[in-house]
C-alpha positions as CSV (number, residue, x, y, z in Angstrom):
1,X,-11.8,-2.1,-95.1
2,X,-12.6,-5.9,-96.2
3,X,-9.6,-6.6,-94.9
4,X,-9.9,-5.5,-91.8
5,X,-13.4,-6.8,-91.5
6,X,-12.3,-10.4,-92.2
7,X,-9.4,-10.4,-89.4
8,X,-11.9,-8.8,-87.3
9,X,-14.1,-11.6,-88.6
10,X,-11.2,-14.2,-87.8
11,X,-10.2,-12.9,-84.2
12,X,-14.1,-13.1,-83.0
13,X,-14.3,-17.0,-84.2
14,X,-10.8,-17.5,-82.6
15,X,-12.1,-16.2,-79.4
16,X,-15.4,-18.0,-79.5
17,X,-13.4,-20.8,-80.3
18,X,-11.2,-20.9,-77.2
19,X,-14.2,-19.6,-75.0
20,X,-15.6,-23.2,-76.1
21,X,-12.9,-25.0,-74.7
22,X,-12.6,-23.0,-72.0
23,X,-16.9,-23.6,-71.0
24,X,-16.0,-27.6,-72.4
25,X,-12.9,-28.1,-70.2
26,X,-14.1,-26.4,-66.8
27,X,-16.7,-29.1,-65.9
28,X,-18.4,-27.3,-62.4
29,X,-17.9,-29.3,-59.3
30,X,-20.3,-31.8,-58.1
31,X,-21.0,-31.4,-54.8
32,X,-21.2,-34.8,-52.9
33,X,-24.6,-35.6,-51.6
34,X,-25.1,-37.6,-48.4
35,X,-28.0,-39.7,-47.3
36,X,-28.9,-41.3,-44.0
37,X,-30.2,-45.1,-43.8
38,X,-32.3,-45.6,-40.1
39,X,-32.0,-48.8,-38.7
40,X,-35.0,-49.7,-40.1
41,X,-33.9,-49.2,-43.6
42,X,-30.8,-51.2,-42.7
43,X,-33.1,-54.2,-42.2
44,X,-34.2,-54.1,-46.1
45,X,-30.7,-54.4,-46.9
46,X,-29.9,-56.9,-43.9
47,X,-32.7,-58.7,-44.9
48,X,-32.1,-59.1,-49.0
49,X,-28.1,-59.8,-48.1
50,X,-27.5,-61.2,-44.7
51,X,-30.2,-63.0,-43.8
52,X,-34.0,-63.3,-45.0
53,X,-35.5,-63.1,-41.2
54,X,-33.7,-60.1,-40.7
55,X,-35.5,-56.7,-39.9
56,X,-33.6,-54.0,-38.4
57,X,-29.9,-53.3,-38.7
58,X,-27.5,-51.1,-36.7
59,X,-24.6,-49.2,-37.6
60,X,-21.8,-48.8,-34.8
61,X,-18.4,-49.1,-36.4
62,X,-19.6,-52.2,-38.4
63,X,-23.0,-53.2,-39.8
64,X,-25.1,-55.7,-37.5
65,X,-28.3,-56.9,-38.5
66,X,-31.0,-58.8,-35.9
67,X,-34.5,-60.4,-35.8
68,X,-37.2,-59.7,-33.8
69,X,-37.3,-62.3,-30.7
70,X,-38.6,-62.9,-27.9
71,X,-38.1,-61.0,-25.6
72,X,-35.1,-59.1,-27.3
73,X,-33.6,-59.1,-30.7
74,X,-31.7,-61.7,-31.7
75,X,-28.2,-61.6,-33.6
76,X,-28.9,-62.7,-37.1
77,X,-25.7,-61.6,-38.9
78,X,-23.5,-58.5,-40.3
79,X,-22.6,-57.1,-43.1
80,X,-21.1,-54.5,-44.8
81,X,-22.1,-50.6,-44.3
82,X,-20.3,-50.1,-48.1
83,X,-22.1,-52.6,-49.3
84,X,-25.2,-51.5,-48.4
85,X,-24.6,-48.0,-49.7
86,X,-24.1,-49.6,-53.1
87,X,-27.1,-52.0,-52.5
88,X,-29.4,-48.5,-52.1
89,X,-28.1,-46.4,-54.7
90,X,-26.7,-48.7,-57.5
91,X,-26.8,-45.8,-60.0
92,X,-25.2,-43.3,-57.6
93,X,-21.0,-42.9,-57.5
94,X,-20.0,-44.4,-53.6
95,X,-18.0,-42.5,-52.3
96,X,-17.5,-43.8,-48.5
97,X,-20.2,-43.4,-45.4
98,X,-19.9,-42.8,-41.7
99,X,-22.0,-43.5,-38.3
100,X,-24.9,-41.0,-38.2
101,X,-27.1,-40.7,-35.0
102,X,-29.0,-43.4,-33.3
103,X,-26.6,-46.0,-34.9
104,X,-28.0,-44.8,-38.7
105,X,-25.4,-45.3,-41.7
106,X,-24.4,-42.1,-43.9
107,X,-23.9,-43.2,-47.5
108,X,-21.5,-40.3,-49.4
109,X,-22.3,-40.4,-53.2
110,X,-21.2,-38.4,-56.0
């Protein structure tokens, strides 16, 4: 009977050992998370790495940032929508972004 208790004994840790590797080596996927950047949140970033008197940027195939003028806004450089991803989330994995609606930037992250 001892005997048969220790190879009992020896299966269970074999088993618990390879359901171990099993739980270590099947990480779950992590789903990408996506936020949107207004144009008015584009002016932080337009403003901190474009140009200083800029206050609203716009995202329409590239990345435009303007001043307020008189009587319209006024051009004040562009820059770059992955860029700007990075420059919000710095502790986040970029993945890529995309035009969201009323000229807003979509920052992917991991």
């Amino acid at each position: 009977m001892p005997r048969r208790t220790r190879a009992l004994a020896a299966m269970a840790v074999t088993a618990l050992a390879c359901l171990g590797t099993v739980a270590v080596s099947a990480t779950p996927a992590q789903a990408a998370t996506e936020v949107v950047y207004s144009p008015l949140s584009l002016g932080d970033y337009c403003a901190a790495k474009v140009n200083p008197s800029a206050t609203i940027g716009f995202y329409n195939g590239g990345l435009s940032c303007y001043r307020w003028g008189t009587p319209n806004l006024v051009y004040a450089g562009s820059g770059s929508p992955s860029a700007a991803c990075v420059y919000f989330n710095p502790s986040l994995t970029y993945l890529g972004y995309a035009q969201g609606g009323s000229q807003a930037l979509i920052c992917k992250y991991a």
